[in-house]
N, C-alpha and C positions, 0 to 999 in steps of 0.2 A: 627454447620453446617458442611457441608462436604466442602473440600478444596482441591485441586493437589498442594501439595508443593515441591518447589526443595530442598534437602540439601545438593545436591554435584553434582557435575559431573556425570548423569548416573543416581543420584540418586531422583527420583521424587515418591512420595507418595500419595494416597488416603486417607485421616485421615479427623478425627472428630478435631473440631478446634474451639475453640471460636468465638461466632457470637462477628464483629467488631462492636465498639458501633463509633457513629457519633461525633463531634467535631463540634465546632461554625463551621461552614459556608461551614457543609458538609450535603451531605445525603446520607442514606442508599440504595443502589439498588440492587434489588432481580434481580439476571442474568436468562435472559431467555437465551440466545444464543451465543456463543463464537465462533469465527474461529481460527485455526491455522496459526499461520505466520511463513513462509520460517524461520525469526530471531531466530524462539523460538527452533529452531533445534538446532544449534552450543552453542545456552545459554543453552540446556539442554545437551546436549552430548559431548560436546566441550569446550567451553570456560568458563563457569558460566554467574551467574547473580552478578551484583555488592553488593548485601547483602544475604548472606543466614541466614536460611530457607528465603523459599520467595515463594509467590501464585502467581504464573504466569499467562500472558492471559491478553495482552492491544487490541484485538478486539472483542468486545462485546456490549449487550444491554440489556436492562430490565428495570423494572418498579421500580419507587420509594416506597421506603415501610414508608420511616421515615425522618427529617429532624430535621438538629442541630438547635443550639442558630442559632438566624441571620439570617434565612433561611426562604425565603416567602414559606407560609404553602400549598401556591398555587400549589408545588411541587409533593405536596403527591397525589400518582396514577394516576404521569403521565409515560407514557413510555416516556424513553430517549435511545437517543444515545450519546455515552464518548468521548470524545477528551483525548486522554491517558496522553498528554504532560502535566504537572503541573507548567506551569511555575511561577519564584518570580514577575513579572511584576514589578521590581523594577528597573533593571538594563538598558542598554543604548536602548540593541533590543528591551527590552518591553516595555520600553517609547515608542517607536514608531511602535510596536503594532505588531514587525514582532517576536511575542512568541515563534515561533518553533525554533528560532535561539538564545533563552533564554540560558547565561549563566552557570546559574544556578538554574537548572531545576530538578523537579522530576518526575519518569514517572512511572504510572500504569505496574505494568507487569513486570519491569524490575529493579526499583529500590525501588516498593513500592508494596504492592498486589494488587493481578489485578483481571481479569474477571474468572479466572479458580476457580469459586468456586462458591457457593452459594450465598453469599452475596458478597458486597464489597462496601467501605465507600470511595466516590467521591465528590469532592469541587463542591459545587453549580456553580463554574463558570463555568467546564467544561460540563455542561452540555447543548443537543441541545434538545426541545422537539421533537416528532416524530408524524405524522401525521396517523390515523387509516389506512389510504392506505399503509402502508410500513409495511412489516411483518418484524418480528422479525430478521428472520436467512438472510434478505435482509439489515435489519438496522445494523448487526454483521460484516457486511462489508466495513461501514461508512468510518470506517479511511483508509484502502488502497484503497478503491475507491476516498476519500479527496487525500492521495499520489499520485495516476495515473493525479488527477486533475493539480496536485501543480507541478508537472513535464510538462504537455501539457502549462501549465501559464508560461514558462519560455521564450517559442519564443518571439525572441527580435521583428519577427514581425507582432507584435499584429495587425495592420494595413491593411495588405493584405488581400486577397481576399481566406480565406481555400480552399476555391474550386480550387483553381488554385495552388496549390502550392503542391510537393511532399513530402509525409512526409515515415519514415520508422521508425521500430520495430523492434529491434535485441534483440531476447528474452522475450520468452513469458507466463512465471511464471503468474503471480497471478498479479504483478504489470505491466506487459507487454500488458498482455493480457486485461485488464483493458482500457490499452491509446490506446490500440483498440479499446474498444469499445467510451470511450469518443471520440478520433477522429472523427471518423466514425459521431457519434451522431454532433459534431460541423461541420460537413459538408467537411471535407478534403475529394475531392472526388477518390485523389490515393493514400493508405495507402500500402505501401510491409509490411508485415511482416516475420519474420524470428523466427521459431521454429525449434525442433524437437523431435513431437510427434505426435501422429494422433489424438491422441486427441485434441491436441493445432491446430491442421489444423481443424477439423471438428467445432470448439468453435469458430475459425476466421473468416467461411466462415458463419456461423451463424450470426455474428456481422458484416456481409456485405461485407469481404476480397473474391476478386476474386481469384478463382482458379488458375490465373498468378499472380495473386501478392502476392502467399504463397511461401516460401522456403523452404525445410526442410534441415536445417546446414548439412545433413550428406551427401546428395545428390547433393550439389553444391557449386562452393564458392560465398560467399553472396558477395562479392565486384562484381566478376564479372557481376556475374546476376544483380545489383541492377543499373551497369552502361550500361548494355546493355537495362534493363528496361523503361531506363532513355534515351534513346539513346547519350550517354556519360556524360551528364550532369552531372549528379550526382545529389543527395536528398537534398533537400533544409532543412530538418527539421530531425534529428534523432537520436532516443533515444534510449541508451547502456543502455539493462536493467540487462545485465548477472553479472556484475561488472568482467569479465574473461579480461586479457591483449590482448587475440586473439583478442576480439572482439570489445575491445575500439581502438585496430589497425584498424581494417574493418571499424569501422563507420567513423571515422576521411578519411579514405581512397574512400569510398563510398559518402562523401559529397561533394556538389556542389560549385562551388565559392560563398562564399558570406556565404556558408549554416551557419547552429549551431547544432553542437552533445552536448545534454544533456546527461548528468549520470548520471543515476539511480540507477543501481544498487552495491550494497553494494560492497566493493571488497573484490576476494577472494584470489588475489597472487600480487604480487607484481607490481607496475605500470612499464614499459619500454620506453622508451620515445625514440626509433631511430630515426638517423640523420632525413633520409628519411621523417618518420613520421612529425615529426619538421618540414619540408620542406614544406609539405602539408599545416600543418595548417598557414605559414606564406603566403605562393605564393596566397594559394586560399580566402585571410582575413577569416579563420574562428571563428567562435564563440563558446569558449566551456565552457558551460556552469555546473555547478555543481547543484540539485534541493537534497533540504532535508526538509521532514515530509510534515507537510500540513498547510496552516494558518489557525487559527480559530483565529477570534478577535471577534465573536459575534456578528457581523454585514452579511448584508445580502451579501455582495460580498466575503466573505471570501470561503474556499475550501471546506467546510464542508456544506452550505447554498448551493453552488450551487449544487452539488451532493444532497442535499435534495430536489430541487427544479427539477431536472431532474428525481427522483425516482416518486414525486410524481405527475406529468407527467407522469409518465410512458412513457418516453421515452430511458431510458435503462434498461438492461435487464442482474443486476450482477448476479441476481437465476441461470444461463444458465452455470456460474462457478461452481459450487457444484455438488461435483464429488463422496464426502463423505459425508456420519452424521450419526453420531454418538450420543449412549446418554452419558450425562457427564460423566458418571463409565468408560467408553472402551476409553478415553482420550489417552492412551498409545497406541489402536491398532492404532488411524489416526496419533501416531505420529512416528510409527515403519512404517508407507506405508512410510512418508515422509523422513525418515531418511534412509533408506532402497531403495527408489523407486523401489520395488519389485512391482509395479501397475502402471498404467497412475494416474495421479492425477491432479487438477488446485487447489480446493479450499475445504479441510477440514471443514466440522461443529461440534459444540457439539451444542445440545440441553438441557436443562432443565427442 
């Protein structure tokens, strides 16, 4: 089968690879559709992958072709979508069920082969069926659309009234742009959001962002704008999606008494923590909260279930992200746009 494999820094390949043979209590899934994720930049041009060679790509979908020992036969030619985290379910977090905070974990794509290839041999447990309404290159989105979910799950309060409560968006990536539209969809009726790119403005106002409650970072400062929006109050609910120091200053700065700034996103420079800052988050009791991966425990409330129960509704609209696609062979031009951003870009595809 054909495979994108890393073996260095820089160095990723096209090559002819042995088809994976399946293991007790796995199956074999033939990839229909993969996306690129922001991560898989700095692991291919920057940092590595924690083993090499290694077949990268933990967002994807496809159909089952084959199933190990132990594996209900019920599987075979189903379309699934992955849950990439491989957790031991042994340990204290997955006793109690909260996997993605799994000690000791293995992950498609990263520490184990992933969706960047033709085939690729997945634990029956991660697996979610998918329903004929949900296309391929929309199910390829599963897990950061489960991430946008698993970050909006964090407000401490769950209680209140969405519609009544202001919420904001600092940064507007693929996982940004995403709790936009979940928002939006769960009824927050003032969502600010904070980009800049015209495309990321034209994609928000798409997903229901008024034309006064877009900013673009290079034209204003988002603190002030967001408390004049607010008429001083400040954001009750807001999430740093850039992982930048600038801007985990701004949200802290931009929240309300009482508020809670989530982090999202990854970081890229160092955390700074001034007095000042400090100051803020003590005077105004804030909440800051940390969100990582997405839950999947295979039950219907998890992160993963309800993003399949909103797709299948059709009440959000991630295809509206896809900005690229590409066929599996030209894998290197979507990731030379993103590494590059020599283009606007939200969300990369490969097909198969």
């Amino acid at each position: 089968m054909k495979a994108w494999t890393l073996y260095g820094i820089g160095d990723i390949r096209l090559e002819e690879i042995k088809r994976p043979s399946v293991k007790a209590g796995e199956v074999l899934v033939k990839v229909a559709a993969a996306s690129i994720c922001g991560s898989d930049i700095p692991r291919i041009y920057r940092d590595g992958a924690h083993r090499l060679p290694l077949t990268l790509g933990h967002e994807f979908t496809g159909k089952v072709e084959e199933v190990g020992a132990g594996v209900d036969r019920g599987w075979e030619g189903k379309r699934v979508g992955v849950f990439p985290l491989i957790p031991c379910r042994r340990c204290l977090m997955c006793r109690q069920k909260h996997y993605e905070l799994c000690g000791n974990y293995n992950y498609l794509g990263s520490r184990c082969n992933g969706g960047f290839a033709e085939y690729v041999a997945v634990p029956e447990w991660n697996l979610i069926q998918l329903p004929d309404s949900v296309e391929d290159v929309t199910a390829a989105m599963m897990e950061p659309m489960a991430v946008a979910v698993h970050a909006m799950r964090q407000s401490r309060n769950k209680g209140d009234s969405s519609s009544q409560k202001r919420a904001a968006v600092i940064g507007l990536g693929t996982i940004g742009m995403l709790l936009v539209m979940f928002l939006k969809e769960a009824g927050y009726e003032t969502v600010y959001a904070v980009g800049n790119k015209a495309l990321q403005k034209k994609t928000a106002l798409r997903f229901g962002i008024r034309g006064e409650e877009y900013l673009d970072a290079g034209e204003g400062d988002a603190v002030a704008w967001l408390l004049e929006r607010t008429k001083g109050r400040g954001v009750d609910l807001i999430f740093e999606c850039t992982g930048r120091n600038e801007t985990y200053v701004q949200a802290i700065a931009a929240a309300g008494p009482l508020g809670q700034v989530v982090l999202v996103g990854n970081p890229t420079s160092k955390r700074i923590l001034e007095r000042e800052t400090y100051w803020r988050i003590l005077r105004n009791q804030l909440n800051i909260c940390g969100t990582w991966n997405s839950s999947f425990t295979k039950e219907a409330s998890d992160d993963w279930h309800y993003v399949l129960k909103k797709l299948s509704e059709g009440r959000i609209h991630p295809e509206w992200l896809l900005s690229h696609s590409f066929s599996f062979s030209c894998l290197e031009e979507g990731l030379h746009i993103m590494r590059d951003k020599k283009e606007d870009y939200l969300k990369v595809m490969l097909t198969l």
